[in-house]
TORBAPA-870718 format. One record per residue (C-alpha): residue in three letters; y, x, z. Coordinates in steps of 0.02 Angstrom, whole numbers, plus 50000, padded with zeros to 5 digits. Layout:
// residues N
alaYXZ...
//
This chain:
// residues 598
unk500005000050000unk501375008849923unk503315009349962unk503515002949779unk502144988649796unk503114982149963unk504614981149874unk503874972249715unk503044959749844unk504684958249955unk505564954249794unk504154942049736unk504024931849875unk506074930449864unk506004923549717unk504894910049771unk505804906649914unk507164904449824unk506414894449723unk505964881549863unk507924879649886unk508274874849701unk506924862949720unk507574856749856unk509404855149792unk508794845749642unk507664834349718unk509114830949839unk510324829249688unk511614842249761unk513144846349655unk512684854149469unk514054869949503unk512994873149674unk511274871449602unk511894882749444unk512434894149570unk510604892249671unk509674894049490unk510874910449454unk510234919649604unk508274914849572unk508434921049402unk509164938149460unk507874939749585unk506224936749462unk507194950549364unk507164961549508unk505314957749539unk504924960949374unk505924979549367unk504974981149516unk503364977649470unk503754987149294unk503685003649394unk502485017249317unk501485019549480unk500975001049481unk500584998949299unk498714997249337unk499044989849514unk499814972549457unk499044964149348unk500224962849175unk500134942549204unk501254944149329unk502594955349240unk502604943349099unk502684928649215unk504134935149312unk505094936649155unk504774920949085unk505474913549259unk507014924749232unk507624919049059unk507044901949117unk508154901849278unk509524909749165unk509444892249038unk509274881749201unk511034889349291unk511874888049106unk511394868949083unk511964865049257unk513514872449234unk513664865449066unk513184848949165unk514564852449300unk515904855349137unk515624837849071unk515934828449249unk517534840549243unk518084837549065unk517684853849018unk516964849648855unk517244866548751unk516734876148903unk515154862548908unk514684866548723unk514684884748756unk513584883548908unk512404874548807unk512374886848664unk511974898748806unk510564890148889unk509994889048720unk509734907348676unk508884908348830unk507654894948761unk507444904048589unk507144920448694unk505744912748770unk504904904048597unk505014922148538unk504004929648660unk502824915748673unk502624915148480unk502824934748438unk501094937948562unk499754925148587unk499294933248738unk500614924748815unk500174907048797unk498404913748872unk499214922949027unk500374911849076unk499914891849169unk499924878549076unk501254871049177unk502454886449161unk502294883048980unk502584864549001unk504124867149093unk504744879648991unk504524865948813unk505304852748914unk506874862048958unk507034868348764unk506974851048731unk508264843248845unk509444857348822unk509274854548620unk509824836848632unk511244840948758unk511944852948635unk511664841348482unk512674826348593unk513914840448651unk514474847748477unk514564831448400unk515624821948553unk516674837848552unk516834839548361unk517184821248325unk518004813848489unk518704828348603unk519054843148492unk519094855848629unk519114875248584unk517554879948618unk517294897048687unk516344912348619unk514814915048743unk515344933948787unk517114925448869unk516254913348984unk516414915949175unk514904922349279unk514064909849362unk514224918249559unk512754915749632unk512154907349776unk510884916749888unk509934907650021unk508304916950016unk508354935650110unk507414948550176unk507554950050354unk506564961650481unk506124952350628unk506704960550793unk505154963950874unk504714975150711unk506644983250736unk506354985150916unk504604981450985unk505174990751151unk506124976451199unk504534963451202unk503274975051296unk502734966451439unk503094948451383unk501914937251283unk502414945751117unk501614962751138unk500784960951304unk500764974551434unk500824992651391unk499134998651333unk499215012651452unk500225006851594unk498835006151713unk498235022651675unk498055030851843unk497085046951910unk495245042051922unk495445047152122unk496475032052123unk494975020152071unk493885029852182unk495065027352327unk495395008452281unk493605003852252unk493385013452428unk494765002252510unk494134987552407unk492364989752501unk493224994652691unk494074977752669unk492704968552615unk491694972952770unk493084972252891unk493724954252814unk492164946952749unk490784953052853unk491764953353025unk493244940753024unk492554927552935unk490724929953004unk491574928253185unk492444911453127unk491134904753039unk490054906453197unk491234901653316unk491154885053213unk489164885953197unk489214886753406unk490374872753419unk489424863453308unk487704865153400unk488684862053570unk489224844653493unk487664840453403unk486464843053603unk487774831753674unk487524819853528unk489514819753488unk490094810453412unk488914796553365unk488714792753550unk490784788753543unk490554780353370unk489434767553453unk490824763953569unk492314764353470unk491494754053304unk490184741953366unk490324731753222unk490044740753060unk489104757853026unk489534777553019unk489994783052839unk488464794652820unk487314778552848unk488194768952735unk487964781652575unk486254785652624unk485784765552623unk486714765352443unk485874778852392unk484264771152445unk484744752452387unk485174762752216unk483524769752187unk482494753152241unk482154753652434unk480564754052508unk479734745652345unk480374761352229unk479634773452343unk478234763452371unk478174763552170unk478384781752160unk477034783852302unk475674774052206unk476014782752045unk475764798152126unk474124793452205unk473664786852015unk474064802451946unk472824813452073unk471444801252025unk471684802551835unk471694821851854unk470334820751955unk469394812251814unk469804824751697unk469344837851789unk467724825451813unk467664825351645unk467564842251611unk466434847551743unk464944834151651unk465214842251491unk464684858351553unk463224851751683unk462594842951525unk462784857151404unk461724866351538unk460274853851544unk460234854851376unk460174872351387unk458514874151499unk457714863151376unk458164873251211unk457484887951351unk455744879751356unk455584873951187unk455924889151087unk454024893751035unk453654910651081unk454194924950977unk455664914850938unk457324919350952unk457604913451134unk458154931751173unk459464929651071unk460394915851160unk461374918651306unk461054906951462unk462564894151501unk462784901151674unk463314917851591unk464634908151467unk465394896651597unk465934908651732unk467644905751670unk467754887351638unk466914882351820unk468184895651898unk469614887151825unk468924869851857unk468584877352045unk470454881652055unk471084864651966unk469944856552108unk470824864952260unk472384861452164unk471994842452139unk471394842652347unk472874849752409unk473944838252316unk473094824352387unk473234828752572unk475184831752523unk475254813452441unk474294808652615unk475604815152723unk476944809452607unk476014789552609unk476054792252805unk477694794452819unk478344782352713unk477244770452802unk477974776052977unk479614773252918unk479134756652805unk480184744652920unk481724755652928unk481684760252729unk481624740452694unk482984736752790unk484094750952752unk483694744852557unk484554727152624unk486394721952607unk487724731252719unk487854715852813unk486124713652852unk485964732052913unk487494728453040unk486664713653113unk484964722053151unk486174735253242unk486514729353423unk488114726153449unk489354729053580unk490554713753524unk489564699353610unk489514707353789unk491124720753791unk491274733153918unk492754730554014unk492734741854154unk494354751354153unk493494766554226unk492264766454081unk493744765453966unk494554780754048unk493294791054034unk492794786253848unk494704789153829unk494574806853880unk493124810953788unk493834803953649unk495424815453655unk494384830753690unk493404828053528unk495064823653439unk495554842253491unk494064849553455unk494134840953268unk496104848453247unk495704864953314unk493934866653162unk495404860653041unk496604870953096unk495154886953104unk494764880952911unk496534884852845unk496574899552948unk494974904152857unk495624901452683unk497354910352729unk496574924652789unk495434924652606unk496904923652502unk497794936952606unk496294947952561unk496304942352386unk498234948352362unk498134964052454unk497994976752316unk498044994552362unk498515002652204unk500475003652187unk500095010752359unk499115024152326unk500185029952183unk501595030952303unk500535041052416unk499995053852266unk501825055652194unk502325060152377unk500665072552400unk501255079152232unk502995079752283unk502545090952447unk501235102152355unk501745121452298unk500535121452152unk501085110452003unk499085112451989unk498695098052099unk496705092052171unk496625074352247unk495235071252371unk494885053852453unk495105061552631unk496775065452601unk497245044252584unk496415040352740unk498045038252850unk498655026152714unk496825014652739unk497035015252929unk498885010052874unk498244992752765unk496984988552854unk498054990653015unk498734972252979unk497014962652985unk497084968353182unk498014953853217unk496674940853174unk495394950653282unk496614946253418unk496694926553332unk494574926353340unk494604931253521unk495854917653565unk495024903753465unk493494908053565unk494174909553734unk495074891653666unk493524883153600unk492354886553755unk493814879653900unk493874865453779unk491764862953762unk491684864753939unk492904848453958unk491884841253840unk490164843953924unk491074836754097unk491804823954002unk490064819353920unk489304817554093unk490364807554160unk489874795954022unk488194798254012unk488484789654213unk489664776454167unk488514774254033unk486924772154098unk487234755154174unk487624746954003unk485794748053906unk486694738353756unk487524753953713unk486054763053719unk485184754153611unk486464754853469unk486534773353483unk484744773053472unk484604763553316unk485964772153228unk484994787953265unk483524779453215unk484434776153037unk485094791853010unk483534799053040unk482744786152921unk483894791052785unk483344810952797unk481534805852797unk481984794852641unk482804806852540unk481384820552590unk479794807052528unk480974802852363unk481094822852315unk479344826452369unk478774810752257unk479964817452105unk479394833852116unk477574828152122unk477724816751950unk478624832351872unk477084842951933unk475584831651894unk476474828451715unk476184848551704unk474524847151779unk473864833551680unk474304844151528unk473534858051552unk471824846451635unk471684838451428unk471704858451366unk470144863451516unk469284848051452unk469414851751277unk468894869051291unk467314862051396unk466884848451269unk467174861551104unk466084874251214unk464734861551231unk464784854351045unk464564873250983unk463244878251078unk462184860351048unk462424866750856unk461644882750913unk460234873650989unk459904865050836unk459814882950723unk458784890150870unk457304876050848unk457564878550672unk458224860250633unk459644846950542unk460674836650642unk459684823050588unk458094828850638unk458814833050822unk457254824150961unk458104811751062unk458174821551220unk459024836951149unk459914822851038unk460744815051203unk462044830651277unk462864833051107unk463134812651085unk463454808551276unk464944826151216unk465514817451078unk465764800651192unk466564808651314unk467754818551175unk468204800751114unk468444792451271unk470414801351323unk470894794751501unk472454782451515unk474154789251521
//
């Protein structure tokens, strides 16, 4: 890509951009004098184009299609600006002026039909529609002149100028080259969306990735495996703490006898959802189904080769002697394999069984609870006893549920408030980046060194680690006073949760609704735990069932084959088979035909 080919493309695609604009100003029927001045200017640039492209060091480069092209636009842009002009003369009453414009445009035309008609490679390099456009603008500019010359001659007589003496047309440029700034000065847009960073602006020492990657891994522990650990058990202890004293389902049976906790009320959607005790119980029998149809394949399989080896003793005993009973292999040395997978497929089959047993035993224990927690919401409440027909009253009762109740309300705000503390104390980890740091540190080790021959070690930035890591002191000092915090408040709690246990103990209503909503939740656990252990099971005997069809198949093939070696060893047809051999090879072929239900 030559200088010389920029500057013939530069000038090519100004001519077409110009172009566009006299389009545009004819389309939009602009002034004649402005569009001859527009037409002007794309003719002198297709003549530049053309010089351009004319160069010697691009005469095998462009193609010469082009070169003529760009002249033909020239003479035909030079026509154009002379009949608008001539145009703009007649709406002025510049009729001599008009005529001569015309004459003009004219020789332009003929210059043209020269070319075209002198070489007939012409018509065959240039578009059809270039040639079009050049014929109809002979033609209109003919018949202008014709109408000119004879209004002029018979009706205006107006001296009519030689074509040497007629003004330039001044033209009108729109269309020009322009280097964009960020090509003038790309310096100015480093860093912004333009050009991006600096490829090379985060080149650093490799020390310095050593010693951040060292940092990186200090923090990591200190934040990560300390801080956060500490929090996250702190939460874990509170947690356990609450869940012995049965808080705070034993205060949500007090402060919402009528209606149920939230995590009963998804788990008895989730169970109405997937069809209550009768879709389990569905699930549950197709399970059981399954094991039995495996364990008639596996049935099935098994015959095939117990009657392949009765069939085998007799082909044993029949074979005259001198035969060629030597040659055929006993059954029990070709089935080692098939009765060792059909041994593992029957352990397999067992086990799943006693699982479906345990899984039909639990579902059973939990029958009554699973049908009711498949019932309306409403129904579930009323089965719940319910504090509403015999309230407690006692104002000492009240007190104390009251301060239990504000305990547990503190104990909720300060694991909310721990959370955020939790999060803060991640993102101030996240943001903490060592590296403008470090450069600091090596520009001053730099600055301080004799030697302009400088050796970075990772000992030397140790001051600077103890320096950033200095700040996560502070929420060693936050852990130990959320703990100190959190076991005052537990112990208020466990106080408080006596006292209620007493003032508790002579209402057995309340008891009983805790009870049952225990008895619920727990219900909904072992509900979800029998509906994936059923799932997984119909996803595993699908498997199993599958690869049950290929044992049997291999058993009944096995067996077909080596009744037709039977037959060649008593040296006879299939028709001529004796009706005991005859019956292993048909009760095989029954059996192949007879595929268990799906």
């Amino acid at each position: 890509m030559s200088a010389y080919m920029l500057t013939a493309l530069e000038n090519l695609m100004l001519c077409q951009a110009q172009e566009c604009v006299w389009h545009r100003s004819a389309l939009s029927r602009m002034k004649d004098a402005n569009i001859a001045r527009i037409a002007t200017h794309v003719a002198e640039l297709y003549e530049q184009a053309m010089q351009s492209a004319s160069q010697g060091s691009l005469a095998g480069t462009i193609p010469n299609g082009w070169v003529d092209h760009l002249k033909v636009k020239g003479l035909y842009f030079r026509a154009e600006a002379q009949q608008r002009k001539s145009m703009s003369c007649l709406a002025s009453s510049q009729y001599g002026e008009e005529v001569a414009r015309l004459q003009a445009a004219q020789e332009y035309c003929n210059q043209i039909s020269e070319l075209v008609s002198y070489d007939q490679r012409w018509s065959k390099l240039l578009r059809a529609a270039v040639l079009e456009m050049v014929k109809s603008q002979a033609e209109l500019v003919g018949s202008n002149r014709t109408r000119a010359e004879h209004d002029n001659d018979v009706i205006y007589l107006d001296p009519v100028p030689a074509i040497s003496s007629l003004p330039d047309i001044s033209p009108y440029k729109l269309a020009e080259s322009k280097t964009p700034e960020i090509i003038e000065n790309p310096g100015k847009f480093l860093g912004g969306e333009e050009l991006g960073p600096p490829l090379f602006k985060g080149l650093v020492p490799f020390v310095i990735h050593q010693a951040a990657s060292l940092y990186e891994d200090r923090k990591d522990q200190l934040v990560s495996k300390d801080l956060i650990t500490a929090l996250d058990e702190l939460t874990a202890d509170c947690e356990s703490v609450l869940n012995s004293l049965n808080m705070p389902h034993a205060l949500e049976a007090i402060k919402k006898p009528i209606g149920l906790p939230p995590n009963i009320l998804v788990g008895a959607d989730e169970i109405r959802s997937d069809g209550g005790y009768i879709g389990i119980k569905r699930l549950l029998d197709s399970a059981i189904v399954s094991n039995t149809r495996a364990n008639e394949l596996l049935d099935a399989a098994e015959k095939a080769l117990y009657d392949e080896a009765q069939e085998d003793q007799r082909v044993q005993q029949r074979v005259p002697k001198g035969g060629r009973q030597a040659k055929r292999i006993e059954s029990a040395e070709l089935t080692n394999k098939f009765r060792a997978e059909i041994a593992k497929y029957r352990d397999v089959i067992n086990r799943a069984r006693e699982s479906d047993a345990t899984i039909k035993a639990q579902v059973d224990m939990w029958s009554q609870f699973f049908s009711l927690l498949g019932s309306p919401r409403d129904e579930i409440e009323r089965q719940v006893p319910s504090t509403t027909a015999n309230p407690i009253t006692d104002p000492h009762h009240s007190q104390i549920v009251g301060r239990l109740q504000q305990y547990m309300d503190e104990i909720t705000l300060m694991k909310r408030e721990r959370a955020k503390s939790t999060e803060k104390l991640k993102r101030v980890a996240n943001e903490d980046d060592i590296t403008p740091a470090l450069n600091e540190e090596m520009q001053r080790l730099a600055a301080l060194s004799a030697t302009p021959i400088l050796q970075f070690e990772l000992h030397q930035f140790e001051d600077l680690f103890a320096q950033k890591l200095d700040k996560y002191m502070t929420w060693r000092k936050y852990i130990d006073e959320e703990r100190e915090a959190q076991l005052e408040l537990l112990d208020s709690i466990r106080e408080a949760n006596q006292a209620f246990l007493v003032a508790r103990s002579n209402h057995p209503l309340l008891q009983q609704r805790e009870k049952a909503l225990s008895n619920l939740e727990t219900a909904v656990k072992r509900y979800r735990e029998a509906s994936f252990n059923l799932h997984d099971g119909a996803r595993f005997y699908v498997s199993l069932e599958s690869e049950l069809q290929k044992l049997k198949g291999g058993c009944l093939d096995f067996a077909m084959a080596r009744h037709l070696d039977a037959l060649e060893q008593l040296g006879l047809s299939h028709g001529e088979t004796p009706t005991d051999l005859a019956q292993a090879p048909e009760q095989a072929s029954n059996a192949a035909m007879q595929q268990p239900n799906l």
